[in-house]
py3Dmol code that shows the C-alpha trace and the ligand (Angstrom):
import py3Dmol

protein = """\
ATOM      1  CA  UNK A   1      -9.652 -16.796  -4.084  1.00  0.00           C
ATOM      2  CA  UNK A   2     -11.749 -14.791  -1.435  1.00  0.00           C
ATOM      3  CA  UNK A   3     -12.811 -16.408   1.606  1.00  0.00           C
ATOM      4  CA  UNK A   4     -15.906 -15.782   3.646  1.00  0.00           C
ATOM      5  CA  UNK A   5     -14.430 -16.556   6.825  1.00  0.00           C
ATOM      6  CA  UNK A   6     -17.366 -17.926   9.296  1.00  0.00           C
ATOM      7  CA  UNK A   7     -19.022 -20.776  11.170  1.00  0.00           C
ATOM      8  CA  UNK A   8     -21.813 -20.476   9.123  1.00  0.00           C
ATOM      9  CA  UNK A   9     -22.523 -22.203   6.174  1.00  0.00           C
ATOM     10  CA  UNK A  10     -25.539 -20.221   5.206  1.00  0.00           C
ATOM     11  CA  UNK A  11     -24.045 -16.807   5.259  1.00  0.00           C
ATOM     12  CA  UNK A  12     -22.127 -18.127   2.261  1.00  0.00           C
ATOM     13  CA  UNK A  13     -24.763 -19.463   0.285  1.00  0.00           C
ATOM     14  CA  UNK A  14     -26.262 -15.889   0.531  1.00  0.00           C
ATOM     15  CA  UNK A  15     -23.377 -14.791  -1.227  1.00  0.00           C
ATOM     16  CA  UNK A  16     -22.519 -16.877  -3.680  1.00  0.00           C
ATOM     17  CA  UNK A  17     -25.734 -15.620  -5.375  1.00  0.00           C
ATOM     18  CA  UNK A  18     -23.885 -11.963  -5.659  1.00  0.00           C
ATOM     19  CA  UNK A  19     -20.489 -13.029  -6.713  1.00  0.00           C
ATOM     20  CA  UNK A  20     -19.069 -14.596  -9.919  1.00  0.00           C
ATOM     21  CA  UNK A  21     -18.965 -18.560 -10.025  1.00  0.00           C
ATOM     22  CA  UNK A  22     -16.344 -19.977  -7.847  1.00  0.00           C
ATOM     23  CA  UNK A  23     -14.689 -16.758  -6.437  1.00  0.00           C
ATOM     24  CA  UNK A  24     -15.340 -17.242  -3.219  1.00  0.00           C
ATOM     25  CA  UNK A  25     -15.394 -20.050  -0.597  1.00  0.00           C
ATOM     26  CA  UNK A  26     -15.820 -21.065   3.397  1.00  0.00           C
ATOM     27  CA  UNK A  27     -13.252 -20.684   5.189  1.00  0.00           C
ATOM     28  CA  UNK A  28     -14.676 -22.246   8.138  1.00  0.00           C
ATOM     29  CA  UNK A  29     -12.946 -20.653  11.228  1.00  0.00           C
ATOM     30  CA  UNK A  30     -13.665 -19.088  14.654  1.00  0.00           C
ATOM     31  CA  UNK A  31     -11.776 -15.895  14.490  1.00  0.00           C
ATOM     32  CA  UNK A  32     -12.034 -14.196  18.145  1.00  0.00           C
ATOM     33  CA  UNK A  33     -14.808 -11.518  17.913  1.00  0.00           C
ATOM     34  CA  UNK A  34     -14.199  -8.518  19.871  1.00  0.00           C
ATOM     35  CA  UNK A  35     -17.421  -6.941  22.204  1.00  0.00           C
ATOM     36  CA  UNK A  36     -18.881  -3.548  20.927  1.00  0.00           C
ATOM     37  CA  UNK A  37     -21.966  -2.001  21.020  1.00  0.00           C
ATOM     38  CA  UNK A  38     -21.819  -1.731  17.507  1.00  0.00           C
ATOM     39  CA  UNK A  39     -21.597  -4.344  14.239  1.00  0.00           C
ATOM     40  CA  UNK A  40     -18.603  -2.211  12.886  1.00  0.00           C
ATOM     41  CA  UNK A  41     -16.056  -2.622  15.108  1.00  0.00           C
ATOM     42  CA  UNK A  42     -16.834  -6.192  15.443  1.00  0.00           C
ATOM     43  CA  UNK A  43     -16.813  -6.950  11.811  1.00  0.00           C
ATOM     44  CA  UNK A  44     -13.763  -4.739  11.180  1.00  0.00           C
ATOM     45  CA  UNK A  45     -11.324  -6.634  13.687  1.00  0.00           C
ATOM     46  CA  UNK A  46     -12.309  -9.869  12.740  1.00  0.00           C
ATOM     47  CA  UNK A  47     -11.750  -9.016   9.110  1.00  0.00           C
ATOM     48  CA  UNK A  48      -7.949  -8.199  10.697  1.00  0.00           C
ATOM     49  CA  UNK A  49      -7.939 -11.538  12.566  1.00  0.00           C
ATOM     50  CA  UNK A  50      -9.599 -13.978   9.771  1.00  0.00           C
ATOM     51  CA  UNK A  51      -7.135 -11.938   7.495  1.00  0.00           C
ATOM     52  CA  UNK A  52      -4.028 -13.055   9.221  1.00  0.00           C
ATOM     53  CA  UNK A  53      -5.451 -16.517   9.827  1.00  0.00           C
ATOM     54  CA  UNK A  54      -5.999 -16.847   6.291  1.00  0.00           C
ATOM     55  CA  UNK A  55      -3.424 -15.117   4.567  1.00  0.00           C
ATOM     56  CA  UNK A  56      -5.320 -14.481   1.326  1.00  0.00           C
ATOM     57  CA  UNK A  57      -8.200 -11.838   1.025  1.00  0.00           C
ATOM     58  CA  UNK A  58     -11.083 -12.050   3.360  1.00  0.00           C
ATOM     59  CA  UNK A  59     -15.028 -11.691   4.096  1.00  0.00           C
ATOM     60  CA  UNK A  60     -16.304 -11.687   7.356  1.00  0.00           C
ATOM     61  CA  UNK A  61     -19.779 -10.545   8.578  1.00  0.00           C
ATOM     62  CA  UNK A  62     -21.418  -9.143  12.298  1.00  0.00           C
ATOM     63  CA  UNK A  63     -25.196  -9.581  12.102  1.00  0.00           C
ATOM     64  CA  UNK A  64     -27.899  -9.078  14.761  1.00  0.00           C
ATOM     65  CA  UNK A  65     -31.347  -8.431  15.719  1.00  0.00           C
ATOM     66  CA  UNK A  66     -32.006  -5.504  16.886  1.00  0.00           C
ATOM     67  CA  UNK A  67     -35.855  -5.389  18.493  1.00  0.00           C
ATOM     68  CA  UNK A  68     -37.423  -2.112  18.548  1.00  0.00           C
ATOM     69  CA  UNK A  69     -39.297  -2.547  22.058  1.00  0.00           C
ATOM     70  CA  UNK A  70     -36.107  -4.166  23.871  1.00  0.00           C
ATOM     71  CA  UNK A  71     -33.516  -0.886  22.675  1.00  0.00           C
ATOM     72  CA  UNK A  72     -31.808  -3.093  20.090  1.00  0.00           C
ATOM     73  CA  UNK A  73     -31.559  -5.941  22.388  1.00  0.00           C
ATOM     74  CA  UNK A  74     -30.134  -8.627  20.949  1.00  0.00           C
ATOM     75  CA  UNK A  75     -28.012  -7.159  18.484  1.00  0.00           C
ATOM     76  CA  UNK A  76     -24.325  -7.930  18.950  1.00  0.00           C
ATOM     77  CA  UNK A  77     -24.993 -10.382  21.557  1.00  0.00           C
ATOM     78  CA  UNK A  78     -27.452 -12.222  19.215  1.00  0.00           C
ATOM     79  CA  UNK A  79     -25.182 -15.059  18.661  1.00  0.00           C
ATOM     80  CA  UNK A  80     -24.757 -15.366  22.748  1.00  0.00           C
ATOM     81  CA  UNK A  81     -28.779 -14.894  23.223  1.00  0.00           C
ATOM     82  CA  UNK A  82     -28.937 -17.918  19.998  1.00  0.00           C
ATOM     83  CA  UNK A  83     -26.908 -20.264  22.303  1.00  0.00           C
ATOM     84  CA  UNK A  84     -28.059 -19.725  25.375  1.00  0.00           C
ATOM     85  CA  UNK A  85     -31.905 -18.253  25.347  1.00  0.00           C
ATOM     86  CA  UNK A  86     -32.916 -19.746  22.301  1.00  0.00           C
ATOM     87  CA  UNK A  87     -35.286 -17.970  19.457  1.00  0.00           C
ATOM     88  CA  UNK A  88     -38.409 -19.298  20.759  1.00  0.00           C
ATOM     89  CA  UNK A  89     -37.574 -17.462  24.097  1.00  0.00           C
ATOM     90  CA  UNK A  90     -36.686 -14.164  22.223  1.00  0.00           C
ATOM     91  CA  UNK A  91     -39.929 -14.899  20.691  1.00  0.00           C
ATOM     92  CA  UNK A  92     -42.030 -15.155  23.815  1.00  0.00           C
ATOM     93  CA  UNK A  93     -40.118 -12.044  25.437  1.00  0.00           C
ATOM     94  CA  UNK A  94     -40.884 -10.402  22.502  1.00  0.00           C
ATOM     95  CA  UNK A  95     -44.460 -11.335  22.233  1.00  0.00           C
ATOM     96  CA  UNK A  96     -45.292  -9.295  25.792  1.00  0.00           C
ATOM     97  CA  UNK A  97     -44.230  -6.189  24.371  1.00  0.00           C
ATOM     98  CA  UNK A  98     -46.529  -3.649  22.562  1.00  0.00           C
ATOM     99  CA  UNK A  99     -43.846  -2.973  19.883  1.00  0.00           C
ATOM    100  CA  UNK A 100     -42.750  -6.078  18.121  1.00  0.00           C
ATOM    101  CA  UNK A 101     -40.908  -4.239  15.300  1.00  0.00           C
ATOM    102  CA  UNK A 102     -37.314  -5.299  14.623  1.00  0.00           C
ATOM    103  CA  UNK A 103     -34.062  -4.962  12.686  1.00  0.00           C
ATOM    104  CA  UNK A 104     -31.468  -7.175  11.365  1.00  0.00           C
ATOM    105  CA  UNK A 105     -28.498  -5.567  10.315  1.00  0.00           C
ATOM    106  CA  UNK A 106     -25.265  -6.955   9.105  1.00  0.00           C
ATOM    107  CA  UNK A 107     -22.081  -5.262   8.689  1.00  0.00           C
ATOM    108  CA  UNK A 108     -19.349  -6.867   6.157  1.00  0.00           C
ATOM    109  CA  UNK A 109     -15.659  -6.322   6.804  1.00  0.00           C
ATOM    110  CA  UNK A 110     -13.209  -7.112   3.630  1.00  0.00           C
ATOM    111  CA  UNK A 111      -9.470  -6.974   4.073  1.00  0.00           C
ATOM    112  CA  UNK A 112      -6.635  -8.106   2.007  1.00  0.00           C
ATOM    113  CA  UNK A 113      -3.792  -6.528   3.550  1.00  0.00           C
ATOM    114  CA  UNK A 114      -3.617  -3.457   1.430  1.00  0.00           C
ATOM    115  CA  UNK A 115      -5.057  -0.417   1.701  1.00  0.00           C
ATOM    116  CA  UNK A 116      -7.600   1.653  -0.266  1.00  0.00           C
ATOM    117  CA  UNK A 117      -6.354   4.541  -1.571  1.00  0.00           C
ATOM    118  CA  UNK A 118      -6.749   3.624  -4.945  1.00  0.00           C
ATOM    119  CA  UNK A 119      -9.873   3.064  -4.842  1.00  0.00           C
ATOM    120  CA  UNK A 120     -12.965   5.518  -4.792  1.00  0.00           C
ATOM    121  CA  UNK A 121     -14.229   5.912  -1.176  1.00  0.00           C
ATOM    122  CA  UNK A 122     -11.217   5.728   1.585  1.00  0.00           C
ATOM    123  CA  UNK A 123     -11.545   3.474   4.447  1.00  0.00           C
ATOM    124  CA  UNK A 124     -14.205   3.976   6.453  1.00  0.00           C
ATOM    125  CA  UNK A 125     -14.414   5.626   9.564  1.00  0.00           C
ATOM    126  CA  UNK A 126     -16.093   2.393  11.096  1.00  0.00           C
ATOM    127  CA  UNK A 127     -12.974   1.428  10.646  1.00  0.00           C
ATOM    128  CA  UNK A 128     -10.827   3.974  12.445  1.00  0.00           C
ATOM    129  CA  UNK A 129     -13.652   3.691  15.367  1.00  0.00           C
ATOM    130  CA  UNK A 130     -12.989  -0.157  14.709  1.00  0.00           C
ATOM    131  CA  UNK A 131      -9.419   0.339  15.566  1.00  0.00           C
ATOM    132  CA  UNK A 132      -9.778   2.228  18.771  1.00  0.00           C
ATOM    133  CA  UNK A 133     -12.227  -0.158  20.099  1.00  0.00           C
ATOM    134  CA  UNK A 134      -9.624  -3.226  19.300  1.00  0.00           C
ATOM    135  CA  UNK A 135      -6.976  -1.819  22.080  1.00  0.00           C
ATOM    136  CA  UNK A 136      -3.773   0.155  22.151  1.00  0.00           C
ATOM    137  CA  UNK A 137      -2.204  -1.693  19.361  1.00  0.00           C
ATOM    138  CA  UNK A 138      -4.661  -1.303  17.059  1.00  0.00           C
ATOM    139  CA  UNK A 139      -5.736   2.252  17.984  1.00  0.00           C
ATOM    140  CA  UNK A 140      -5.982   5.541  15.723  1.00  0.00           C
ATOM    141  CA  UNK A 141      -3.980   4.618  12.643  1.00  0.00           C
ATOM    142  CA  UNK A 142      -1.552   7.717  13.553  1.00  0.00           C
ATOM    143  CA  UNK A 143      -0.761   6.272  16.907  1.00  0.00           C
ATOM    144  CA  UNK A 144      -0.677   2.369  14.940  1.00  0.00           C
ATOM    145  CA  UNK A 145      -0.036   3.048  11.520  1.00  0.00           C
ATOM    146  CA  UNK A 146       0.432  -0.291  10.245  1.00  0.00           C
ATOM    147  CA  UNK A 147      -3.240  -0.881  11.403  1.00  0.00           C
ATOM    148  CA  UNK A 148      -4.323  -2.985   8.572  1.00  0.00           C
ATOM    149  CA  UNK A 149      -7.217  -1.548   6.650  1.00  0.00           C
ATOM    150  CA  UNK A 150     -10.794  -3.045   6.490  1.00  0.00           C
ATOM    151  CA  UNK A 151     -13.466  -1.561   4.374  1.00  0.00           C
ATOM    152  CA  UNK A 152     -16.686  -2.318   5.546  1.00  0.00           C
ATOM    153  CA  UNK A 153     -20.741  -2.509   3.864  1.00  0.00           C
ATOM    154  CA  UNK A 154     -23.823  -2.387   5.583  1.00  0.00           C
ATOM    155  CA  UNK A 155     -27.429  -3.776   5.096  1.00  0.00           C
ATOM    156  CA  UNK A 156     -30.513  -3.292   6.805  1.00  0.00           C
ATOM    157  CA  UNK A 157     -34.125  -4.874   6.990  1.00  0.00           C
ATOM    158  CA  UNK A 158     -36.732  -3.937   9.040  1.00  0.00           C
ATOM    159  CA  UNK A 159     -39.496  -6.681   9.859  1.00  0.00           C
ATOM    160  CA  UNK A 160     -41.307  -7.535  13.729  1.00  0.00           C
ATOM    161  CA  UNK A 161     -41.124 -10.668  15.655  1.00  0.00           C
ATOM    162  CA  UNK A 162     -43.661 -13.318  15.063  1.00  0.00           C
ATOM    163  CA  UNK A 163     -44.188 -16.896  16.709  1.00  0.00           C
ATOM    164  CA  UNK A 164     -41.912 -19.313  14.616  1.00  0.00           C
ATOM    165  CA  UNK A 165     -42.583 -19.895  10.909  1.00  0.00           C
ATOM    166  CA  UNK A 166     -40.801 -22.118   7.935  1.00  0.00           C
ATOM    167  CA  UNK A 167     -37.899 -24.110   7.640  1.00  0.00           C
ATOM    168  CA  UNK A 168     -35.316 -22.403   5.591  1.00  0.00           C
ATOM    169  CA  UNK A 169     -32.531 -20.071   6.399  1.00  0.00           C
ATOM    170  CA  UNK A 170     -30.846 -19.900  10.090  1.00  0.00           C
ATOM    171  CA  UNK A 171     -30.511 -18.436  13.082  1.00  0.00           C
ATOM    172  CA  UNK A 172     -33.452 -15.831  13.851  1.00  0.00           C
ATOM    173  CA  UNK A 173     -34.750 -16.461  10.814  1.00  0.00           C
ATOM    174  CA  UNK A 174     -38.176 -18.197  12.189  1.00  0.00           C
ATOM    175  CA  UNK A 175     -39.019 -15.109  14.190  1.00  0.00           C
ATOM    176  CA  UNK A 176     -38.393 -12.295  12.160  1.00  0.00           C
ATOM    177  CA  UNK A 177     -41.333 -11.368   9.830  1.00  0.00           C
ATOM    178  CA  UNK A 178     -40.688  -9.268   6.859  1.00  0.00           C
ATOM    179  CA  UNK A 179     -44.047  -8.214   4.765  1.00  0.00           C
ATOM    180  CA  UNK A 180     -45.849 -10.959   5.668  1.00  0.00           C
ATOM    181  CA  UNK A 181     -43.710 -13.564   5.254  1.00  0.00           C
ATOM    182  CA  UNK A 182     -40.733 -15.038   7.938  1.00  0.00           C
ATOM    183  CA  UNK A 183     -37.273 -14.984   6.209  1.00  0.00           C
ATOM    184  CA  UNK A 184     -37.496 -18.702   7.388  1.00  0.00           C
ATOM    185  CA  UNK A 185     -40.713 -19.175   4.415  1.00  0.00           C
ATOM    186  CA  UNK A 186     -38.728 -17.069   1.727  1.00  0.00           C
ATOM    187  CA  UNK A 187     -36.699 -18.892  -0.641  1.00  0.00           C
ATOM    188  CA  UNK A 188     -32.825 -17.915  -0.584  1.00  0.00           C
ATOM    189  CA  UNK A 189     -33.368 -15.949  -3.614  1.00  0.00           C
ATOM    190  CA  UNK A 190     -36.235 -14.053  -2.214  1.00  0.00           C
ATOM    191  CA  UNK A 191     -34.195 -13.501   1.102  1.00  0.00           C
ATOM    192  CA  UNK A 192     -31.331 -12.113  -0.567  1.00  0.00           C
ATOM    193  CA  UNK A 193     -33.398  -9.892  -2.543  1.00  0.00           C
ATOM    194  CA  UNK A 194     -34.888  -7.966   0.556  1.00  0.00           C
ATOM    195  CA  UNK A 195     -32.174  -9.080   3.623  1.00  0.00           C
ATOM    196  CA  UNK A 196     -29.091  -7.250   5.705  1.00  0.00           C
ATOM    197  CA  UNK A 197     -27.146  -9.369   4.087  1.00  0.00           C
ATOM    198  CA  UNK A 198     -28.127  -9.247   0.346  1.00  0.00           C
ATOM    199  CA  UNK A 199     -28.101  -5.320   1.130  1.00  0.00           C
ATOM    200  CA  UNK A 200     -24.187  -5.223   2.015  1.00  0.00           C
ATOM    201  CA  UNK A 201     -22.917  -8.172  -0.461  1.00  0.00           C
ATOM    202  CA  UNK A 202     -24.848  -6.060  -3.376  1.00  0.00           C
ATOM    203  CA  UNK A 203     -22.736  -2.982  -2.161  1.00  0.00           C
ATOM    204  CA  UNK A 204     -19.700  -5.080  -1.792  1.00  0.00           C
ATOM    205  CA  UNK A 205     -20.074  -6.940  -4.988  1.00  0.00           C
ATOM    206  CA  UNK A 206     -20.361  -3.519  -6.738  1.00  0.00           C
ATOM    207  CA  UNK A 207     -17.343  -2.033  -5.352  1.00  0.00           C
ATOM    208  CA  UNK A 208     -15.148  -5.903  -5.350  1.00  0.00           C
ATOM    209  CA  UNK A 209     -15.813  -6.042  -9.566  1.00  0.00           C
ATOM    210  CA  UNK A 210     -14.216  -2.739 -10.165  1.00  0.00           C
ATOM    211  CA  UNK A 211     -11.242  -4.059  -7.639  1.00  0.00           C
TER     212      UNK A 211
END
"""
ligand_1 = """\
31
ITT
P -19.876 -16.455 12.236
O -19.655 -15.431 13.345
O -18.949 -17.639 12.328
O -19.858 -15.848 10.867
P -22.559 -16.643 13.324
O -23.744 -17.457 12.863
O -22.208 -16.694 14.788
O -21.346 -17.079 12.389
P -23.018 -13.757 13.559
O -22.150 -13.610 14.767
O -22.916 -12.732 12.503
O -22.766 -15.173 12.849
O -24.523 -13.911 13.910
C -25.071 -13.349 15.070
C -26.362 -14.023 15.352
O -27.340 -13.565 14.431
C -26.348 -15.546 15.269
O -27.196 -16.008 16.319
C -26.945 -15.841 13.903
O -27.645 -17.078 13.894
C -27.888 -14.661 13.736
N -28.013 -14.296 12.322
C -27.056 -13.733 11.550
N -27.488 -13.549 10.299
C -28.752 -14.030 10.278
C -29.740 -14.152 9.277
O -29.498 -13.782 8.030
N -30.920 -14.686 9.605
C -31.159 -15.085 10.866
N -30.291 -15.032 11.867
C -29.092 -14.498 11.583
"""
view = py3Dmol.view(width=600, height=400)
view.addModel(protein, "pdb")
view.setStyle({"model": 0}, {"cartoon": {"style": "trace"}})
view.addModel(ligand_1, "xyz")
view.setStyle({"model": 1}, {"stick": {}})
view.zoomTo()
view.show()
C-alpha cells in the first residue's frame, strides 16, 4: 500500500482522484521538514524521513504560494505564514501591492527504498541538490552513497490574490484566484483538473502505473 504521508487530509483526497481505488492511504504523521529556499529539497528529505517512519513506500508533498509582487514570499514558509499571519493578512498585504499575481507550486517526493535505475528517467537532480541541503550525512551520493533515492514531480498554477472566496479546499485556497474563480469555489474535481497538485500526481500517476 502507498502512503501519502501528511497532516493534511485534503492533499489526499486530491489524489485519490489520480490513483487506482484503494492504493493509497493517510499516513497521518509530522515528519521533520528541513528549511530551503526551494520545494525540492524539502519534499525530497521528508520523502527519506516519512520513508523510514513508515517502512513501506511513500508520498509526501512541499507546496507554497509564491506571490509575484512579494519575490515568492510565502512559498516554503507558507505553512509558518498559515499559522501565524493568517490568509486574510496575506490577503490584505497582498491587496497594497500593484502586482497581485501568484503561484502555487507543489513538489511530490516518492521513495520506497530502492532506487531508479530501472526505470526511464534517473533520479532527479532535485534530489542530489536535496541531499546536499539535508547535511553531511546525506550529502552528494558519492560522498553518502547509501543516500536513499527520492524521485520527485512538480506542478504549477498561476492565479493572483483576491479577498476571500468559497468554502472548499484548504489552506490558501480562499485567496488564490485562478480564471475567475478561487480554488476555494471550484469543486475538487475542477481543482485537480487545473492545480499544483493535480499537475504533479498526473505526472506521478503516469510514471507509478508503469512501476
Ligand atoms: P503536510 O506538510 O503535513 O503535508 P501542510 O498542510 O503543512 O501538510 P505543506 O507544508 O505542503 O502542507 O503546505 C504549505 C502551506 O501551503 C500550508 O499552509 C498549506 O495550507 C498550504 N497549501 C498547500 N497546498 C495547498 C493547496 O492546494 N491549496 C491551498 N493551500 C495549500
Amino acid at each position: 500500500m502507498l502512503r501519502y504521508v501528511t497532516t493534511n487530509p485534503g492533499k489526499v483526497r486530491e489524489a485519490e482522484r489520480y490513483l487506482p481505488n484503494d492504493s493509497i492511504a493517510r499516513l497521518d504523521f509530522d515528519y521533520p521538514e528541513i528549511q530551503a529556499t526551494e520545494l525540492g529539497p524539502i519534499a525530497a528529505q521528508g520523502a527519506r524521513e516519512a520513508y523510514r517512519h513508515a517502512d513501506e513506500p511513500v508520498l509526501v508533498d512541499d507546496a507554497g504560494l509564491f506571490v509575484e509582487g512579494l519575490d515568492g514570499f510565502p512559498g516554503p514558509y507558507s505553512s509558518y505564514v498559515e499559522e501565524t499571519l493568517g490568509i486574510e493578512r496575506v490577503h490584505d498585504i497582498a491587496a497594497d501591492l500593484d502586482d497581485r499575481r501568484a503561484a502555487f507550486r507543489c513538489v511530490l517526493g516518492y521513495c520506497d527504498g530502492d532506487d531508479f535505475a530501472a526505470s526511464p528517467d534517473p533520479v532527479d537532480r532535485g534530489d542530489r541538490n536535496a541531499a546536499a541541503a539535508a547535511g553531511p550525512d546525506e550529502g552528494d551520493p558519492e560522498a553518502a552513497p547509501d543516500a536513499l533515492p527520492v524521485k520527485l514531480f512538480e506542478g504549477y498554477v498561476p492565479g493572483r490574490i483576491v479577498a476571500p472566496r468559497g468554502e472548499g479546499g484548504f489552506g490558501y485556497d480562499p485567496i488564490f484566484e485562478h480564471d475567475g474563480e478561487t480554488l476555494a469555489e471550484m469543486s475538487t474535481d475542477r481543482k485537480n483538473a487545473i492545480s499544483h497538485r493535480g499537475r504533479a500526481l498526473e505526472k506521478f500517476a503516469e510514471w507509478y502505473a508503469d512501476r
